[in-house]
N, C-alpha and C positions, 0 to 999 in steps of 0.2 A: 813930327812928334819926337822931343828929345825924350830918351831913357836914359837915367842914373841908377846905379848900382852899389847904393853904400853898405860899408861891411859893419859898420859899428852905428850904435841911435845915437851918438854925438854928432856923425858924419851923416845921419836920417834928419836930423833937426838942420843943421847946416842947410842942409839942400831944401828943405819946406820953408825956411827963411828964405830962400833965394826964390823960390816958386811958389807961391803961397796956393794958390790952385793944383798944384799937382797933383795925380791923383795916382794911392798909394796901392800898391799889386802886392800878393801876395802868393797865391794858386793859380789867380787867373781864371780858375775856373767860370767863374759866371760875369767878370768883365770882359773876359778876351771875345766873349760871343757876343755882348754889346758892341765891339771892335770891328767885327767882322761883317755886322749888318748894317757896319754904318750908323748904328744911335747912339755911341760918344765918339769922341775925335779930342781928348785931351790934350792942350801943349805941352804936356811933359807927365813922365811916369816915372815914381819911385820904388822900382822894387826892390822888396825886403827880402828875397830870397837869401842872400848872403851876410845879414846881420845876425849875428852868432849868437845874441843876445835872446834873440824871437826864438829859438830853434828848441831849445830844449826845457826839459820839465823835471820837477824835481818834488820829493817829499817835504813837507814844510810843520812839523806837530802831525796833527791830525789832517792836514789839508792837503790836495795836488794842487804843484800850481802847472799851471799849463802855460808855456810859450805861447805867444802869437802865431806862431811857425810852426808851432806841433800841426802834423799831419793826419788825416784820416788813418793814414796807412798804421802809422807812430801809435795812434788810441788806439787799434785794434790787436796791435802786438799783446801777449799774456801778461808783459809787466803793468802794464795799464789798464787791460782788460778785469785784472785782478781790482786792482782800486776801481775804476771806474764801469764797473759795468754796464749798466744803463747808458754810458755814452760810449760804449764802443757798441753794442750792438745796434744805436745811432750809426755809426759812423762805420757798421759792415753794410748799409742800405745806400752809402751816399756813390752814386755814379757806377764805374767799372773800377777796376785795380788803377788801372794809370789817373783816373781821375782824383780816388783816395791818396795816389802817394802825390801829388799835387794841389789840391786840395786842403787849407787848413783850416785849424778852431778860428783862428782871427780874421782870416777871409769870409769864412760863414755869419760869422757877428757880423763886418761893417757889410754884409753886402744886406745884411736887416732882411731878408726877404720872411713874408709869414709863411714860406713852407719850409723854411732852412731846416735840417733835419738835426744837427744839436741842439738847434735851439729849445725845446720844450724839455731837452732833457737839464740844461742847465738852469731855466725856468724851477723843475722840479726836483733838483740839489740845491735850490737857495747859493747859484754862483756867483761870485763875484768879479765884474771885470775892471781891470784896473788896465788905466791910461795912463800916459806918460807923455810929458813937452817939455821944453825950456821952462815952464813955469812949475814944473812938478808933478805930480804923480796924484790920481782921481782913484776912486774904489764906489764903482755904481753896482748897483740889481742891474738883473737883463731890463725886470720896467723901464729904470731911470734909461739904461741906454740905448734902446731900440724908442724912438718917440713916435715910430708910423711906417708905412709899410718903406721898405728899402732909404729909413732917415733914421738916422742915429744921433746922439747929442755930442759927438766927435767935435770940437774946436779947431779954429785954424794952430796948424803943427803940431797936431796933436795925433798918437794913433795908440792903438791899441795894444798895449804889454803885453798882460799875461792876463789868466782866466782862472781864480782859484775855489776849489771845488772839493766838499767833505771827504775825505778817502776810507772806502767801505762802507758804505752808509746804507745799512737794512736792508730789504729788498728794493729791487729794482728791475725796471722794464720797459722797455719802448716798442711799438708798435706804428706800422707803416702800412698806408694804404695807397697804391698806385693803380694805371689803367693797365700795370705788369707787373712782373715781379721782380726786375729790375731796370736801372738804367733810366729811372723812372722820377718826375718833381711829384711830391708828395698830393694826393687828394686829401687827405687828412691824415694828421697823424698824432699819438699818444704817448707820454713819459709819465711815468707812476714809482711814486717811491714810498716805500713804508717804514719808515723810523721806528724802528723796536724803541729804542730807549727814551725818545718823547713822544714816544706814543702817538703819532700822527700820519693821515696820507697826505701826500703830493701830487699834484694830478695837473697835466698843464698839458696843452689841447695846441696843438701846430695846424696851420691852412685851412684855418673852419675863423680866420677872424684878421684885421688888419693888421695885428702884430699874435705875438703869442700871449693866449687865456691861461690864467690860472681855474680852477673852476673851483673857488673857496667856501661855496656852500655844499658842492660836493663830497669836498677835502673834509669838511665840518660832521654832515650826514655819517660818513662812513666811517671816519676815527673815530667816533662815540659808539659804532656799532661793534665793532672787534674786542672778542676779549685777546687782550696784549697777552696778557700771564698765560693762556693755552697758547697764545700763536693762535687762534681759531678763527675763523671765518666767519662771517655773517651769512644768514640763509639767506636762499635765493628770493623772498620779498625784498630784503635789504639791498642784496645786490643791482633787482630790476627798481630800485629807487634812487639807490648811486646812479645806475646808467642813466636816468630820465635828468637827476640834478645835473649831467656832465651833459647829456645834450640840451639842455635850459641855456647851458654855460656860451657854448658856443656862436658865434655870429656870422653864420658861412656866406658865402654871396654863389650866386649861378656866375660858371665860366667855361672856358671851352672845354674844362678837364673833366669835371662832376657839377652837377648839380647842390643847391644848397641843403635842399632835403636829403640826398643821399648821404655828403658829407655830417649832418649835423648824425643822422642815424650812424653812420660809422663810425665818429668816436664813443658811443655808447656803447656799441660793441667792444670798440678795444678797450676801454675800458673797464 
């Protein structure tokens, strides 16, 4: 297995022209375990550890844009935490500490998996990811770019930039459910956001379905129910109807981890 190590995406594309198969590292965290049990054996790996480009994140207007490279460890820090809440307390649940500081936003995207634990939170911040190749530069939804479970709509030489996402956006919250309380892949899990100023919830549903659910008649139900102008809450009929529309939403399957019945009733809780 040859490994390259480019430091720049001029010297990342170079090298994906040269290997068109090569398959692109980032964390490692969930292909190196692939590796080690023997179910892939790529002829060559590009990792972007050291492309200066992926690495960092910045204010943009209203928006974070996030590196490829930004790390669990990176979104948990208070400067990000501040912007993005909802996705760092995502990404206080993902692994141990060495896993977080190894571990990134654009390794959790291509590995596509439906319990990735950013994903439902970027699902519900309306993010957007944008790719990058010799041919130019793409800006999808997580829809357009996750097509099914661990498939993504990646092109050859093509990988993933950056990830850009509202900064402060209303409330926010995720929730995670494991057979522990860490160290743990998700049995389901919940991102919820509530836009004070258009007036609307978020609600996107991880490991209860083949990619990640939004759950839009949920969304629908419960934005009509809140008065916005008090900040107020819907009473608890409302609430126990939000839950029932969010487990309608869901399409879990029985696995070795929970059952589909348990999962669908748990994100109605977290919700």
């Amino acid at each position: 297995m040859l490994v390259f190590l480019p430091k720049s995406l001029e010297e990342t594309f170079d090298t994906l022209e040269q290997w068109p198969g090569a398959q692109l590292l980032a964390g490692g965290t969930d292909f190196m375990v692939e590796v080690n049990f023997g179910h892939r054996r790529p002829e060559a790996v590009v990792c972007l550890r050291k492309v200066a480009e992926l690495r960092q994140w910045r204010l943009d207007g209203d928006e974070v844009v996030l590196g490829a490279g930004v790390t669990f460890a990176e979104v948990e820090r208070p400067e990000l935490a501040e912007l993005l809440p909802g996705l760092a307390q995502a990404a206080r649940t993902v692994g141990s500490p060495q896993i977080r500081n190894a571990g990134t936003i654009g390794g959790n995207l291509g590995t596509a998996s439906p319990a990735g634990d950013s994903l439902p939170v970027l699902a519900a911040l309306d993010g957007r990811i944008v790719t990058a190749s010799r041919k130019g530069a793409r800006s999808l939804s997580l829809e357009e770019f996750v097509v099914g479970p661990k498939r993504t709509a990646l092109e050859p030489g093509e990988l993933i930039a950056e990830v850009r996402l509202p900064a402060r956006l209303g409330s926010q919250e995720f929730l995670k459910v494991g057979t522990r309380n860490a160290m743990v892949i998700a049995v389901a899990n919940v991102a919820l956001v509530a836009d004070w100023h258009a007036e609307v919830v978020r609600c996107a549903l991880g490991s209860v379905g083949p990619k990640v659910i939004r759950a839009g008649e949920a969304e629908e139900f419960i934005s009509s129910r809140i008065d916005w102008a008090a900040r107020a809450l819907p009473g608890p009929g409302d609430m126990e109807q939000f839950a029932a529309l969010v487990r309608a939403a869901a399409r879990p399957i029985d696995d070795h981890r929970s059952t589909a019945a348990y999962r669908r009733h748990a994100v109605g809780i977290c919700a």
